[in-house]
N, CA and C of each residue as an Amber inpcrd file, in Angstrom:
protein
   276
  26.2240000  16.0640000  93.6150000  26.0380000  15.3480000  94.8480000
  24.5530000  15.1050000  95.0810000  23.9860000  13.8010000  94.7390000
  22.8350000  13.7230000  95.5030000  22.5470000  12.4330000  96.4860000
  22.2290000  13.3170000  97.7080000  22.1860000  12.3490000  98.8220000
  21.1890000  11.1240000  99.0580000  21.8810000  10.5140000  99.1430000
  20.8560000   8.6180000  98.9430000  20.1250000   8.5030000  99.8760000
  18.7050000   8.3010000  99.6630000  17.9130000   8.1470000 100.6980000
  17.5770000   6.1300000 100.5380000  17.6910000   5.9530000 102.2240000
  18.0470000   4.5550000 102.4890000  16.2740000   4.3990000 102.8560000
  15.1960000   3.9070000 101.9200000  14.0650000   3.5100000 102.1290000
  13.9190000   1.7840000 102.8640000  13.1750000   1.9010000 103.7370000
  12.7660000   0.2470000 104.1620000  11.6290000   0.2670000 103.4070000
  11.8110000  -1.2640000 103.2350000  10.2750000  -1.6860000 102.9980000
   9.4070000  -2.0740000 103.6190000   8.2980000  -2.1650000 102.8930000
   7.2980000  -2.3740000 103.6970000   7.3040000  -3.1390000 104.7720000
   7.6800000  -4.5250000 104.1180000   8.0410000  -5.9070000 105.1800000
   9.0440000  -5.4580000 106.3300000   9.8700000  -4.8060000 105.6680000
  10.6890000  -4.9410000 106.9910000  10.5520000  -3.9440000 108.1340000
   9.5390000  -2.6820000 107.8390000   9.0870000  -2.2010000 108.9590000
   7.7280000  -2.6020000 109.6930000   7.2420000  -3.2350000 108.6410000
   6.1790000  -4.3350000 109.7050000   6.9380000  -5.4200000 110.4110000
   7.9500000  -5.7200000 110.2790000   8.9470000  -6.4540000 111.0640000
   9.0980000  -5.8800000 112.4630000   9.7900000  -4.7450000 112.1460000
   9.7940000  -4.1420000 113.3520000   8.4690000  -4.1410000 114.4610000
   7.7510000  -3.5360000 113.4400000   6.4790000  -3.2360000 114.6350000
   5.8370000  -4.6430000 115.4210000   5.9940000  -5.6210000 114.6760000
   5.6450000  -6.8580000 115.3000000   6.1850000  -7.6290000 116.1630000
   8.0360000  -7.0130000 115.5810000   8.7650000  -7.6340000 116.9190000
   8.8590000  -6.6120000 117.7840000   8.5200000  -5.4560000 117.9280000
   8.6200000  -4.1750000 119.0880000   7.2110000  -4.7320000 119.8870000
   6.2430000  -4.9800000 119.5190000   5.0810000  -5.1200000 120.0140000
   4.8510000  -6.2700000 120.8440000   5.4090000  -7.9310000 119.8330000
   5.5890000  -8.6320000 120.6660000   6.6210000  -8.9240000 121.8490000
   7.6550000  -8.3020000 121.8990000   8.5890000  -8.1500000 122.8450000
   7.7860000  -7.4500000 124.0120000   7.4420000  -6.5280000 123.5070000
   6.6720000  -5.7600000 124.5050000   5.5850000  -6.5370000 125.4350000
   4.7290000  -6.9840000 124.6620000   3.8920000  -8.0670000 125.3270000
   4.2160000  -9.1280000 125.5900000   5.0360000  -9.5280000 125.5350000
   6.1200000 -10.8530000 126.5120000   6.5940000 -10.4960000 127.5440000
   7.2440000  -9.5080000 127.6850000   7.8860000  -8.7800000 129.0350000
   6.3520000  -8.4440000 129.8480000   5.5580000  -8.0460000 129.8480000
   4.4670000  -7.7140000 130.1600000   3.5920000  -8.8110000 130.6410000
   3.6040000  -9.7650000 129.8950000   3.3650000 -11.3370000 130.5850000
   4.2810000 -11.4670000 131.8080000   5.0780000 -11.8630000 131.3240000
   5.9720000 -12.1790000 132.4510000   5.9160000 -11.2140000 133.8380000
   5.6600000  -9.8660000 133.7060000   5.4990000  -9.1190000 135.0580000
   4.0530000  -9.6870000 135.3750000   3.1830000  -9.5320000 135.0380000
   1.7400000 -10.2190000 134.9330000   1.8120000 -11.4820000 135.9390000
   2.7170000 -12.1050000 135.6160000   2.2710000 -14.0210000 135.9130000
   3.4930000 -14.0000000 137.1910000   4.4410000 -12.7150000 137.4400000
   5.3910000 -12.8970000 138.4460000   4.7310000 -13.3400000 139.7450000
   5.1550000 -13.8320000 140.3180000   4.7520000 -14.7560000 141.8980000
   4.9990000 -13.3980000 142.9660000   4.5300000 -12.3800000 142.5940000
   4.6470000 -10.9580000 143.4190000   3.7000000 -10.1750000 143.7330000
   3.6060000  -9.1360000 144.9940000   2.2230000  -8.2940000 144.6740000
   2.0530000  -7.4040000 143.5160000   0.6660000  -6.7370000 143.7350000
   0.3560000  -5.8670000 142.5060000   1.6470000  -4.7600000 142.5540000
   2.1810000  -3.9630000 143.5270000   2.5480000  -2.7200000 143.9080000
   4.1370000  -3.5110000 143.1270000   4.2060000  -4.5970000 143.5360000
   5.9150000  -4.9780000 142.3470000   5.8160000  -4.8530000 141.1100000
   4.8560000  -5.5340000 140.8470000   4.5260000  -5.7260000 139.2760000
   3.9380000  -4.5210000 138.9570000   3.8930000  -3.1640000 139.1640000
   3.2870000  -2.2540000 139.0010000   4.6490000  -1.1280000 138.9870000
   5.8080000  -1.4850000 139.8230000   6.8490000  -1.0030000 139.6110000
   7.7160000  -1.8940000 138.5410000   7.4720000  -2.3020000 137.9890000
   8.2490000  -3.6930000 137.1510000   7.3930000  -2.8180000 135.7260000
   6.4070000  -2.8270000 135.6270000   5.9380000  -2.4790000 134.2010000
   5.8760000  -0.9260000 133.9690000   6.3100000  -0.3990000 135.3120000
   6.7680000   1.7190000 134.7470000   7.9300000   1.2500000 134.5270000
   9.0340000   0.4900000 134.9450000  10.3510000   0.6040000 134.6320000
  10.3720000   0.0780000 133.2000000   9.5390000  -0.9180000 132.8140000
   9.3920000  -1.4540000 131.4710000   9.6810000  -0.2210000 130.4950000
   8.1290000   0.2650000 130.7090000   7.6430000   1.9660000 129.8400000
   8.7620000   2.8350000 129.9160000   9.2230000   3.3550000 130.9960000
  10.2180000   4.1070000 131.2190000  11.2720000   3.9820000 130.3210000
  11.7180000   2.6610000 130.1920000  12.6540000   2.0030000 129.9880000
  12.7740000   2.2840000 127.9310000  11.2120000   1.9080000 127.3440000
  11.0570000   2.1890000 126.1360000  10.9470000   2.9660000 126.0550000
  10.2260000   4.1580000 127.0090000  10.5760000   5.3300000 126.4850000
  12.1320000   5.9300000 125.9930000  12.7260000   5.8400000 127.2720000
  14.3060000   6.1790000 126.9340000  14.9840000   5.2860000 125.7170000
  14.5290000   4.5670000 125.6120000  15.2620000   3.8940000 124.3720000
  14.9520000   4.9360000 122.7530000  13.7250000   5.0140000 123.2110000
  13.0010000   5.8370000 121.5790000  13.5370000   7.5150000 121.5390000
  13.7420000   7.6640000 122.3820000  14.2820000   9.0540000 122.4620000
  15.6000000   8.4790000 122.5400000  16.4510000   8.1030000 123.0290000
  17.9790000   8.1890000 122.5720000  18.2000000   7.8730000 121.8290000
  17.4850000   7.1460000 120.9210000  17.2650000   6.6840000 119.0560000
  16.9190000   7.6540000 118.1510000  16.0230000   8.4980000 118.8100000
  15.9420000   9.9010000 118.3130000  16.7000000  10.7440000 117.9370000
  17.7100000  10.9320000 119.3480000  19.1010000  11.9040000 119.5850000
  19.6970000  11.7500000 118.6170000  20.0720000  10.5810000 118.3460000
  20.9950000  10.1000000 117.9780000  20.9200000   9.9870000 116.1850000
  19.9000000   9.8250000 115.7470000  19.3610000   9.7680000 114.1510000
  19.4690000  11.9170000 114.0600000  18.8500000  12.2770000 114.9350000
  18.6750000  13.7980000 114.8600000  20.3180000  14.4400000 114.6320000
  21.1700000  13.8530000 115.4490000  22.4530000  14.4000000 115.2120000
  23.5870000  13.9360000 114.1630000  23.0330000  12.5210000 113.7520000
  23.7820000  12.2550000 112.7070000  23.0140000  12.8960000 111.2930000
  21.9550000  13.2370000 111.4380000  21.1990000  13.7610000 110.4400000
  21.7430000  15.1480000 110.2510000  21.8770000  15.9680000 111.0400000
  22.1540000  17.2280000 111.5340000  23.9670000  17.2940000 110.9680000
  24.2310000  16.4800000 111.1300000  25.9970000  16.1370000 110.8000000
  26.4740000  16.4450000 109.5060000  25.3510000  15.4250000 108.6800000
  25.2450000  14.9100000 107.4260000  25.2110000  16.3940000 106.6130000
  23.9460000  16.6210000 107.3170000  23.8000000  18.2860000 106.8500000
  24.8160000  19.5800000 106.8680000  25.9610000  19.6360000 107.6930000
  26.5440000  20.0640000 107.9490000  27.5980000  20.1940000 106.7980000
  28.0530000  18.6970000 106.6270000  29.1310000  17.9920000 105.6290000
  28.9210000  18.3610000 104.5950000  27.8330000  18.3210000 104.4750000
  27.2640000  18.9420000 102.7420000  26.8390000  20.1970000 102.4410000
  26.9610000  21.1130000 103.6090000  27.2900000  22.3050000 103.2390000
  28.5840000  22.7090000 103.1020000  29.0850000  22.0690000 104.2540000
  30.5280000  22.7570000 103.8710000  31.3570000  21.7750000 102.4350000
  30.9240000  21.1940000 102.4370000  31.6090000  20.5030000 100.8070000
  31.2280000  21.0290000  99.5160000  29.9760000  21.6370000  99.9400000
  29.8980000  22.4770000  98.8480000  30.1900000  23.9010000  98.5410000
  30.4030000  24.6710000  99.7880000  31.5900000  25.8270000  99.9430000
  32.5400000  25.6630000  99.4590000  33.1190000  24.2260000  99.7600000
  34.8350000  23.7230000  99.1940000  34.4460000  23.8320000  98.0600000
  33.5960000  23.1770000  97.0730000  33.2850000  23.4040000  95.5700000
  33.3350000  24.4760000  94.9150000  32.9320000  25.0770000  95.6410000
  32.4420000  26.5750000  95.0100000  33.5850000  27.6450000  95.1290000
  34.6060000  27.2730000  96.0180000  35.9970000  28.0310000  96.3340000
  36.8410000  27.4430000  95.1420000  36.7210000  26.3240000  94.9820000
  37.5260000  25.5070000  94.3260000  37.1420000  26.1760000  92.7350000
  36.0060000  26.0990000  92.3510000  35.7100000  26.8520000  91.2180000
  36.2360000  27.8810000  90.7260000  35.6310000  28.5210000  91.8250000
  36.4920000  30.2530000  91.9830000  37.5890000  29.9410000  91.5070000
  38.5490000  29.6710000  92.1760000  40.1200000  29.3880000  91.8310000
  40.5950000  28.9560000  90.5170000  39.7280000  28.2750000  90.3040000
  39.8090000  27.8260000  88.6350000  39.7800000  28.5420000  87.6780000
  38.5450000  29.0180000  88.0580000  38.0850000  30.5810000  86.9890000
  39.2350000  31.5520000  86.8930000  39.7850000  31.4140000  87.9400000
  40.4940000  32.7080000  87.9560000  42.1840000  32.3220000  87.4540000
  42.5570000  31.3200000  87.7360000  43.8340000  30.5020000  87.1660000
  43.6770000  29.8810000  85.5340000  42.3450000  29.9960000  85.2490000
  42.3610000  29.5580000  83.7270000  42.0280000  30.8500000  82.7760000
């Protein structure tokens, strides 16, 4: 059993960062240029942040526990192996 590691490339995580960044600074325009006072647009761009924050951490959770899962599976599959052996050894 060896577990496949799923590499990006280069391009496509500079993808990301360019579209995370420019998204980011579009929304950020737009609170910027809103027809509102500072104290709106000042609650408009913590909810932004806030907002990415919680996204990156429940992306976190969520990679952490399927990671954590994965790990799990492959211990116990390899207990099953190793029982399974046993049994063999001992029936042959």
């Amino acid at each position: 059993m060896h577990p496949q590691s799923n590499q990006h490339s280069a391009a496509w995580v500079g993808f990301t960062y360019v579209s995370f960044a420019a998204s980011l600074l579009m929304v950020f325009g737009g609170i910027v240029m809103l027809p509102v006072g500072v104290w709106v647009q000042a609650y408009f761009a913590m909810g932004v942040l806030l907002l990415v924050q919680a996204c990156i951490i429940l992306t976190k959770t969520i990679r952490d526990q399927h990671e954590s899962q994965r790990l799990v599976n492959r211990l116990d599959d390899a207990k099953a192996e190793r029982l399974l052996m046993e049994v063999e050894r001992g029936i042959g």
